[in-house]
C-alpha positions in Angstrom: -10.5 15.8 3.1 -8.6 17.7 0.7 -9.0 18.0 -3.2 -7.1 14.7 -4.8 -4.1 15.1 -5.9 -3.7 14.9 -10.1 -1.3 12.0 -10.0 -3.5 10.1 -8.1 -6.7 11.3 -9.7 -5.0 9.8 -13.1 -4.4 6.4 -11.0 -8.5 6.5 -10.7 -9.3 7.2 -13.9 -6.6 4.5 -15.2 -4.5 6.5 -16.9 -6.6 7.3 -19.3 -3.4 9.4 -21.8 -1.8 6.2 -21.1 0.0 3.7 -23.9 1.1 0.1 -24.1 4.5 -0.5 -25.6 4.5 -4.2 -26.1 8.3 -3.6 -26.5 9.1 -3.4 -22.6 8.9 -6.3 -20.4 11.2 -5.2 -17.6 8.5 -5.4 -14.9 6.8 -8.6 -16.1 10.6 -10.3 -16.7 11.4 -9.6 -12.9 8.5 -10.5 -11.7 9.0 -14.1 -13.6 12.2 -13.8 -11.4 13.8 -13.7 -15.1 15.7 -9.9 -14.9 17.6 -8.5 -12.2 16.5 -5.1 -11.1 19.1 -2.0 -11.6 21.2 -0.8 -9.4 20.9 -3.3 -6.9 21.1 -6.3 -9.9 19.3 -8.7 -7.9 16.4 -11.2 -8.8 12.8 -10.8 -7.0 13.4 -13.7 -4.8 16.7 -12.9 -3.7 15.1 -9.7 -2.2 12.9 -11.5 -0.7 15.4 -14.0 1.0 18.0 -11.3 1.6 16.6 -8.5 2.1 13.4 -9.6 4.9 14.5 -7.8 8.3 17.2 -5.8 6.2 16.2 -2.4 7.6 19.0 0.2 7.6 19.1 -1.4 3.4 15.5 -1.0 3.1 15.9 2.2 4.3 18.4 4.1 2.6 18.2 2.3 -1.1 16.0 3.8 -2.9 15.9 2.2 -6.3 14.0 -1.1 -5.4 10.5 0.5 -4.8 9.8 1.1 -8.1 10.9 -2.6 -9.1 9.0 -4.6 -6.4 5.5 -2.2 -6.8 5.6 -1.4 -10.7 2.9 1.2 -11.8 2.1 3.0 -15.0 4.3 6.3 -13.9 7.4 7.1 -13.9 9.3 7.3 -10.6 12.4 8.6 -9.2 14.7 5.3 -10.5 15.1 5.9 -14.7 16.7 2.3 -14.2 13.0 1.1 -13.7 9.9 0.9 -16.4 6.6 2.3 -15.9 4.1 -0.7 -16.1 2.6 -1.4 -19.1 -1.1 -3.0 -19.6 0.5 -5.9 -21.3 2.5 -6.7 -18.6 -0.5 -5.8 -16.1 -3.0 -8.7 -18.1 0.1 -10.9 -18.4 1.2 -10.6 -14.1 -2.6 -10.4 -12.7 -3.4 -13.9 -14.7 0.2 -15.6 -13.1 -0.5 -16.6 -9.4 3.0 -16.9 -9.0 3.7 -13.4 -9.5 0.8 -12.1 -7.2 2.0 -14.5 -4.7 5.6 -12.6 -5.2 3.5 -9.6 -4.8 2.3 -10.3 -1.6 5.5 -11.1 -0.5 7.1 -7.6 -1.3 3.7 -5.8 0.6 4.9 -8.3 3.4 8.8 -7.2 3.2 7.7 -3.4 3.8 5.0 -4.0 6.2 7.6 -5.9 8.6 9.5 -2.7 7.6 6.8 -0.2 9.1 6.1 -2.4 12.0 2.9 -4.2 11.0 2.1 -7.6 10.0 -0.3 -9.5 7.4 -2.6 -11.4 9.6 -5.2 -12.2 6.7 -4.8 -12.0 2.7 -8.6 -12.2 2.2 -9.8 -9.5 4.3 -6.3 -7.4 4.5 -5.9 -7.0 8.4 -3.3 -6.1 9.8 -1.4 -6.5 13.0 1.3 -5.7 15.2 4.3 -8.0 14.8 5.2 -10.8 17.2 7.1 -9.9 19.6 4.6 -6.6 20.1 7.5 -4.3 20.8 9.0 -4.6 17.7 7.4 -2.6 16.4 8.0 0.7 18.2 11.5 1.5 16.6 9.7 1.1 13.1 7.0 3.6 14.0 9.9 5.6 14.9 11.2 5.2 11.4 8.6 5.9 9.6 7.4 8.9 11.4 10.9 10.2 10.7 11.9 8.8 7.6 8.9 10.6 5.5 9.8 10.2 2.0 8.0 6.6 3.1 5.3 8.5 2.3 5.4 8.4 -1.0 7.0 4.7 -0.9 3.3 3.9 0.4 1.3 5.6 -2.2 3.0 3.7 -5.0 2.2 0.6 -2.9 -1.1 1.3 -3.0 -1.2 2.1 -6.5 0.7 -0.9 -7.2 -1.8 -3.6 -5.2 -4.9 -1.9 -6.5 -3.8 -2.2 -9.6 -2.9 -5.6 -9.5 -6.3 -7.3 -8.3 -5.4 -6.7 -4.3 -7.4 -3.5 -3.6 -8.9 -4.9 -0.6 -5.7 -4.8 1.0 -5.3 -1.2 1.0 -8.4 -0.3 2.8 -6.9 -3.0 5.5 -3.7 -0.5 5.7 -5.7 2.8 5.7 -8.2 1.6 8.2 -5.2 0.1 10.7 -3.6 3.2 10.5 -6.3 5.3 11.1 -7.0 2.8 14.2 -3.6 3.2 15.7 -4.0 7.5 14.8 -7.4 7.7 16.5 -7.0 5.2 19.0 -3.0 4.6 20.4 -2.2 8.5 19.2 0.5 6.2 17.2 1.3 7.7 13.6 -0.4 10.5 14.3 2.5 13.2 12.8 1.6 16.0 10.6 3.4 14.5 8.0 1.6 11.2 7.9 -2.0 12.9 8.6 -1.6 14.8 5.1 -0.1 11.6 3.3 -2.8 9.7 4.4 -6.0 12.3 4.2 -4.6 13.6 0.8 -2.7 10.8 -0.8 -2.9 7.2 0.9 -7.0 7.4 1.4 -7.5 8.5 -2.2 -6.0 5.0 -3.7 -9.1 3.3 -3.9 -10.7 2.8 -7.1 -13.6 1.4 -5.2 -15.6 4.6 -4.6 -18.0 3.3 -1.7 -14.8 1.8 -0.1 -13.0 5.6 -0.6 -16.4 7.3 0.5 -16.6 5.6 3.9 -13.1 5.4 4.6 -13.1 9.5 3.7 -16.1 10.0 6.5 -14.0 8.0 9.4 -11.1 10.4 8.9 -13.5 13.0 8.9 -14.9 12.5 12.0 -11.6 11.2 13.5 -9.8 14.3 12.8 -12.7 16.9 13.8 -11.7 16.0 17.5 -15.5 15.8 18.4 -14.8 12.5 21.3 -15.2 10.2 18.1 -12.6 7.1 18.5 -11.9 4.4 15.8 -10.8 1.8 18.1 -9.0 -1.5 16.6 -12.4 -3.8 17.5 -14.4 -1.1 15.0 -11.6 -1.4 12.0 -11.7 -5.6 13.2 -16.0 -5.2 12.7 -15.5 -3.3 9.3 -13.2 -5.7 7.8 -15.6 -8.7 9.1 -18.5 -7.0 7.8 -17.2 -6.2 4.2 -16.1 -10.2 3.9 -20.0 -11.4 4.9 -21.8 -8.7 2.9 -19.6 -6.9 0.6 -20.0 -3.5 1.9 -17.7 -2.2 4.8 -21.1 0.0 6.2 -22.8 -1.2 9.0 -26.1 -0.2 6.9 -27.7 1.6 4.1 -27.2 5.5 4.9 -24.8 4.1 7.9 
C-alpha cells in the first residue's frame, strides 16, 4: 500500500485547518430539496426521478457530483460549496436527507453496474438482470476520471454517518479484482490501493481491508472470493469487528 495521499490524509484527520461559515447553506438547502443545483438547475429529487438509468448524462456532466456528495473541499464545479460543519450537524440529524443520500450512492452504483442489496451491512451486488452490468464495467474502466467521482463518494458517506458502506464497496471490488479479474485495470488498482481504501476513518476497518489488498496483489495463490467479502460483512454485523479473530 502506498503512502496516503494529503487530501485524503486531511479527510482523516477532519480537516483539522478547516472553518465553518454559518453564512453558506447551499448543500444543506439542496439537500432539503429547497435550491437547485448549478448548472444543471435541478432540485435533489428531480435527479433522482430523471436522472436514474440516465447514463450517457451521468456520464459526461460533470457538475452534479459535487452537489449530490458535498464534502469540506473544494472541487472542480465553483458553482458548488464545500460543506460546512453546520450543515454537516444540521443533514446527519435529518433522516430525510440521509435517506436522499442513499439514494444518490444508489443512482451511481446502478451507474457502475452494482447494486445495494443491504443498507445495514453495505453489500453489494450485481444488478438484476446480471448482464447489465458488463457495459458499465466497461465504462468505468474507461471513463477514469470516475475515479475520483468515487473518492469524493467515499468522503461524502463517511462523513455523513454511512462509513460502513464504503468498506461494502472496497471489499466488492476487491472480490470482483481478485476473484472474476473484473476491474482489475491499472488505473483502478492505484485509485483503489492509494485513494478509495484510504477513506475510512475507522482504522481497524482501513487496517484489514489494507492487508487483503496486500495479499491479493502479491500474486502469492491468495483469492478473495465473493463468499469471503459475504463472511466479513456478516461477521462485522454480529461482532463489530470485520476479523475473523484477534491477530486474524
Amino acid at each position: 500500500m502506498s503512502s496516503i495521499p494529503r487530501d485524503v490524509q486531511e479527510f482523516l484527520d477532519e480537516y483539522p485547518d478547516g472553518s465553518d461559515n454559518k453564512s453558506l447553506k447551499a448543500n444543506l438547502e439542496f439537500y432539503s430539496n429547497k435550491r437547485r443545483c448549478r448548472p444543471d438547475n435541478l432540485l435533489i429529487d428531480e435527479i433522482h426521478e430523471q436522472w436514474q438509468g440516465d447514463y450517457d448524462v451521468l456520464e459526461y456532466k460533470h457538475g452534479y457530483i459535487q452537489w449530490l456528495f458535498p464534502i469540506r473541499e473544494y472541487g472542480m464545479n465553483y458553482q458548488s460549496q464545500p460543506l460546512q460543519p453546520h450543515e454537516l450537524n444540521s443533514m446527519k440529524s435529518d433522516p430525510k436527507i440521509i435517506q436522499r443520500l442513499l439514494e444518490s450512492y444508489k443512482l451511481m452504483l446502478d451507474f457502475y453496474g452494482m447494486q445495494l442489496v443491504n443498507e445495514e451491512t453495505g453489500e453489494l451486488d450485481r444488478p438484476s438482470p446480471p448482464r447489465t452490468y458488463a457495459p458499465r464495467y466497461k465504462n468505468l474502466v474507461r471513463s477514469t476520471h470516475n475515479n475520483l467521482r468515487i473518492s469524493r463518494i467515499l468522503k461524502c458517506l463517511s462523513e455523513f454517518g454511512l462509513e460502513r458502506l464504503n468498506t461494502g464497496f472496497l471489499l466488492y471490488v476487491l472480490a470482483d479484482q481478485s476473484e472474476s479479474n473484473e476491474l482489475n485495470s491499472s488505473a483502478l488498482r492505484s485509485s483503489m490501493d492509494r485513494w478509495w481504501a484510504s477513506c475510512l476513518r475507522n482504522e481497524e476497518e482501513r487496517a484489514w481491508i489494507a492487508e487483503k489488498i496486500t495479499s491479493v496483489r502479491a500474486g502469492n495463490g491468495y483469492v478473495f472470493t465473493k463468499k469471503l467479502y459475504k463472511e466479513a460483512l456478516e461477521r462485522r454485523k454480529q461482532t463489530g469487528s470485520l476479523r475473523e479473530s484477534i491477530g486474524a
